[in-house]
C-alpha positions in Angstrom: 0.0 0.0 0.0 1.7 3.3 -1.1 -0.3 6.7 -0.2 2.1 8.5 -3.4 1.5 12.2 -2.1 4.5 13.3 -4.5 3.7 12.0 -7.6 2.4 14.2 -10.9 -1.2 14.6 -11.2 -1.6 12.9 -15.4 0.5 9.7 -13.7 -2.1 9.4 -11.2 -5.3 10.1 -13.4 -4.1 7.4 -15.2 -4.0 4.4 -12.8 -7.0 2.2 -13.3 -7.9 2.2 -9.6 -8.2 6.2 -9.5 -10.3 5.9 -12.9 -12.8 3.0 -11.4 -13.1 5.2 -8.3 -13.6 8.3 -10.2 -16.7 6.9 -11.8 -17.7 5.0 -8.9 -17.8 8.5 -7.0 -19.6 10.1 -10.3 -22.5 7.3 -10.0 -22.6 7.3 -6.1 -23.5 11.5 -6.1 -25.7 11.1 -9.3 -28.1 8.3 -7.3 -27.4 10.4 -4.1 -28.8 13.7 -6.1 -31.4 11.8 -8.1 -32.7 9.6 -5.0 -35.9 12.0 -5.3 -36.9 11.3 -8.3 -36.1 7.5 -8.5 -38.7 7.4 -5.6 -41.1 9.1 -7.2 -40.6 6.8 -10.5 -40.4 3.5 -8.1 -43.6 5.1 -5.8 -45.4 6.7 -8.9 -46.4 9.3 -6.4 -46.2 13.3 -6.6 -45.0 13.8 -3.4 -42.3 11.9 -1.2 -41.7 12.2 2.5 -38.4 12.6 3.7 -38.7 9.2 5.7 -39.2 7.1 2.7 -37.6 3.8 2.5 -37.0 3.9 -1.0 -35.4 7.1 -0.7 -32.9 6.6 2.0 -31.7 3.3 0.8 -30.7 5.4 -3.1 -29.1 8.1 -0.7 -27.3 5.2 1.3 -26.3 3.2 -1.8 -25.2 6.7 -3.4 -23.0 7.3 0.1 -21.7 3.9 -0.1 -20.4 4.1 -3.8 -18.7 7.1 -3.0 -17.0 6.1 0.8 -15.8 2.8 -1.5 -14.4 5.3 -4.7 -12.7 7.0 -2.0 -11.0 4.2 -0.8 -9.9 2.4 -4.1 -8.5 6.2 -5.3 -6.5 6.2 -2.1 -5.1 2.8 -2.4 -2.9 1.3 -4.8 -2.8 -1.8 -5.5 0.2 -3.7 -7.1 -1.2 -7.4 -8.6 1.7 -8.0 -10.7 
């Protein structure tokens, strides 16, 4: 596990685990944003209250995919 603080910012963009995590993190604050809206498409109601089931498992899921894009963008990991 290396942390690379010093190391230039195109070398690190290019790693595959800062890519996956980037659009991990990309797809974990689109359903965190959108969790509204895929309750009221999943409910097929106008209004949804802020205690919804539906709702607060897309905001967890969304929070999830982002605390695990965090983690693989921190980490790297040597298989070879």
């Amino acid at each position: 596990m290396n942390l690379m603080l010093f190391e230039n910012l195109t070398t690190r963009l290019s790693q595959m685990n800062v890519q996956v995590g980037l659009v991990l993190a990309i797809l974990g604050l689109g359903m965190a944003l959108l969790a509204k809206r895929i309750a009221r498409l999943v409910r097929q109601k106008k209004e949804i209250v802020s205690d919804d089931k539906v709702l607060l498992t897309c905001k967890a899921f969304g929070l999830v995919m982002i605390c695990v894009a965090l983690i693989l963008m921190i980490v790297e990991w040597k298989i070879i």
